[in-house]
C-alpha positions in Angstrom: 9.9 -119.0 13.5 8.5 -115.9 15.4 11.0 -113.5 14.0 13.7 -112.5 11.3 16.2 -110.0 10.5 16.6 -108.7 7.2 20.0 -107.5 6.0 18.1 -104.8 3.4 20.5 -101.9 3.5 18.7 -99.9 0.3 15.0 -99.5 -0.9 16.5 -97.8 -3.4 16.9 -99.7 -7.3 20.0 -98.0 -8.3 21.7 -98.4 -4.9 20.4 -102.4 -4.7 22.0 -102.9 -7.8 25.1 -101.0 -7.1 25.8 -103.2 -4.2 24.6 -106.6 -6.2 22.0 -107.8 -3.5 20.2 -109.4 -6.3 17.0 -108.1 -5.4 14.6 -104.6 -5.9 12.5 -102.5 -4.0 9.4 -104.5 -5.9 11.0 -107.5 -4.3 11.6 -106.1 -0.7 8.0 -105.4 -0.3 6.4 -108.2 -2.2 9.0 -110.6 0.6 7.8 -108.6 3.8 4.0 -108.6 2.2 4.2 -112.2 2.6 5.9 -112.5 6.4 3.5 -110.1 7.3 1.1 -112.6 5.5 2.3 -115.5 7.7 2.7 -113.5 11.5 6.0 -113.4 11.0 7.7 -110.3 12.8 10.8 -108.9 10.6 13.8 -106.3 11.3 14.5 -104.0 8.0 17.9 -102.5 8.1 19.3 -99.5 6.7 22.9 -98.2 5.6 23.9 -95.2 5.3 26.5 -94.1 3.3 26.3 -97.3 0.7 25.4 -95.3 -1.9 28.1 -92.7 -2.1 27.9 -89.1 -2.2 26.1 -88.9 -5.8 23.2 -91.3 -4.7 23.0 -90.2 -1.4 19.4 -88.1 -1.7 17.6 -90.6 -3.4 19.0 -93.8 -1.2 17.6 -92.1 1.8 14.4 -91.3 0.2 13.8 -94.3 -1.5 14.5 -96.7 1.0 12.3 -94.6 3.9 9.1 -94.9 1.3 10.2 -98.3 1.0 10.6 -99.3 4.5 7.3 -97.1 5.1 5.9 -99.0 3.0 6.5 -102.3 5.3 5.6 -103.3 9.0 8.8 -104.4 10.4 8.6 -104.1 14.1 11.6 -102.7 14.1 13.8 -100.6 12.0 17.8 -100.6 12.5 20.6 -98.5 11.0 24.2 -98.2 10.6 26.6 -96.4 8.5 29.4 -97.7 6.4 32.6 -98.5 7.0 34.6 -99.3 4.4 36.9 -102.1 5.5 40.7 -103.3 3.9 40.1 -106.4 1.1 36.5 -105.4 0.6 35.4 -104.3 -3.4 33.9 -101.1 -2.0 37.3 -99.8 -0.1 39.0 -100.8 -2.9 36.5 -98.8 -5.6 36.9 -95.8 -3.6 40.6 -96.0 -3.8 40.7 -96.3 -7.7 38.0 -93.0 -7.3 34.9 -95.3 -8.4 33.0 -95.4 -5.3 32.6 -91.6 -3.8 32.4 -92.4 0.0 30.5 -89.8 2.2 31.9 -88.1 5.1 31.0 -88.6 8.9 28.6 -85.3 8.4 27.4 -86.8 5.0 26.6 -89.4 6.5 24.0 -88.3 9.6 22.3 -85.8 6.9 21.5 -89.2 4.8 20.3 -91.0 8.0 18.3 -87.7 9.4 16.8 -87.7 5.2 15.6 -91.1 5.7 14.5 -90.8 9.2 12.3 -87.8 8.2 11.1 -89.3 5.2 10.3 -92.8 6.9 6.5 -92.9 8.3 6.1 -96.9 9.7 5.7 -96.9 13.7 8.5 -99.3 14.9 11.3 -99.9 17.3 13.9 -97.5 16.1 17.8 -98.4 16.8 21.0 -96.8 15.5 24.4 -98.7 15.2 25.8 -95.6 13.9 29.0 -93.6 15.3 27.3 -90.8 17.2 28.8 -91.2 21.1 27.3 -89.7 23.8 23.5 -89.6 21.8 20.9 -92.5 22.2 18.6 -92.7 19.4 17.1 -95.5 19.8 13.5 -97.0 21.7 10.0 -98.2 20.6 7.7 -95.3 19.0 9.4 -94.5 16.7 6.5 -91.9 15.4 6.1 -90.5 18.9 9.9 -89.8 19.2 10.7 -89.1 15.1 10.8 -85.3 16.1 13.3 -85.7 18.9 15.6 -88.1 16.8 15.4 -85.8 14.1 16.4 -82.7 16.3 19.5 -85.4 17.9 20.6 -85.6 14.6 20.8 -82.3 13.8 22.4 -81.2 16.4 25.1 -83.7 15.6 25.3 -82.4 12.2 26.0 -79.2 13.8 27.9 -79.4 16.8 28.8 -83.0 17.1 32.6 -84.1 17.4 32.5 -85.1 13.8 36.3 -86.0 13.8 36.2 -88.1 16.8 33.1 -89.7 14.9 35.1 -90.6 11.8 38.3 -91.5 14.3 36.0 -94.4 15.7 34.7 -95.3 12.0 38.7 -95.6 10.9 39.2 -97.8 13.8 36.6 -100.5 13.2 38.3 -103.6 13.1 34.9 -105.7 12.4 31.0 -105.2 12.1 
């Protein structure tokens, strides 16, 4: 096995546990330690928006020192969309889970991207049309994805964003 991809979503305790991927951040790096250990190349992905909008700040943070912590060769993200029969939907429909909004969402991914220092392969899966975000050097281009993301923030069709999010029909 040259390679592997690793389903992470969160460096963030609170967040893993919310979520119930039976694991911590302590356990995230102590894993990759030990591919890294073997030569074994690894993916880390991220989620935005799995934490809700009252764990928001400290997801992004967490899981960029985290992931910064690591030497995945490359690092992907996406944001979440909250599909019909799954526990999360349903928790934000009885007002337990506090989803975040399209714009919510690209301030949590620019947080983490700013806060995330590991040179990688960067790649986005999330909604932003129109922007490409992703490539190798992640360090040499961290400034321009940063400044893509804000502009999105900003001016971005944030509607036609959450549109495509509502129309998902799978991952």
């Amino acid at each position: 096995m040259r390679e592997i991809s690793l389903g992470v979503e969160s460096g963030d305790d609170w967040t893993l546990d919310r979520i119930h991927k039976g694991y911590h951040a302590q356990d995230i790096l102590e894993q990759c330690h030990k591919l890294e250990e073997a030569g074994i190349d690894y993916w880390m992905t991220f989620l935005s928006g799995v934490a809700g909008r009252s764990h928001s700040r400290e997801h992004a943070i967490h899981s960029a020192k985290i992931f910064s912590q690591c030497k995945p060769m490359l690092v992907g993200t996406g944001g979440l969309t909250l599909f019909p029969g799954t526990p999360l939907l349903e928790e934000a429909q009885r007002g337990e889970f506090d989803p975040l909004s399209e714009k919510e969402m690209l301030e949590e991914l620019k947080l983490f991207v700013e806060n995330l220092t590991c040179d990688c392969s960067f790649i986005t899966h999330h909604t932003i049309f129109g922007v490409n975000l992703s490539g190798p050097d992640f360090l040499a281009r961290k400034d321009k994805i940063v400044a893509a993301l804000e502009r999105q923030i900003h001016h971005g069709d944030l509607e036609r964003m959450a549109a495509l999010r509502r129309f998902k029909q799978t991952l």
